[in-house]
Every structure is written in C-alpha cells, then in structure tokens.
C-alpha angles and dihedrals in degrees: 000000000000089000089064094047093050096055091046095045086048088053089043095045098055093054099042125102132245116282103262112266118249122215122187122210125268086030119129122244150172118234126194113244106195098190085057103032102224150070122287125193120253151159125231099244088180150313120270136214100263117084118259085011128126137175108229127182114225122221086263091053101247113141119223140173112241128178117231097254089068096049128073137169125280109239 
C-alpha cells in the first residue's frame, strides 16, 4: 500500500503547480505595468475577495487590483 502511494504522490508531484504565493499588508512589492514593461514599486494595501487577487498602492498612491502573477516580493 505505500508503495503504491509513493509511486502516485511522485507522478502527481512532478505535474503539479507551485504552492500561491501569500502577501501580507503593508508588505512591499513589485508589480508588473504592461503598458510599461516593466516593474513598478508598490505596498500591499489588502487581500480581495477573489482568489490570488490583492489590492497594492503604487509610489504615486493609486490603488489597483492585481492578480498574484503580477506581483512579486521586494527584495
């Protein structure tokens, strides 16, 4: 039997996706501008209600919804 699981949790290991990444707020942050191309400071102002989704204030204090894919940890 955990032979068995082994082998399924290997095969569904190497397909699955990267854990989501999780901001907290007041954290700085980089988010991705297309129109720009290019990355744009920020801070995480909160989470929404939709899933991967986050509200972030720009250096200019605009607050915008940004999806999690577009946002990525300051350094």
């Amino acid at each position: 039997m955990q032979k068995q699981e082994n082998y399924q949790k290997h095969w569904y290991d190497k397909t699955a996706g990267p854990e989501e990444k999780q901001f907290t707020e007041g954290e700085k942050v980089y988010t991705y501008d297309n129109l720009k191309k290019e990355w744009d400071e920020g801070e995480i102002v909160k989470k929404t209600k939709w899933p991967r989704s986050y509200y972030v204030k720009n250096a200019k204090g605009k607050v915008f919804r940004r999806n999690n894919c577009y946002v990525k940890k300051e350094i």
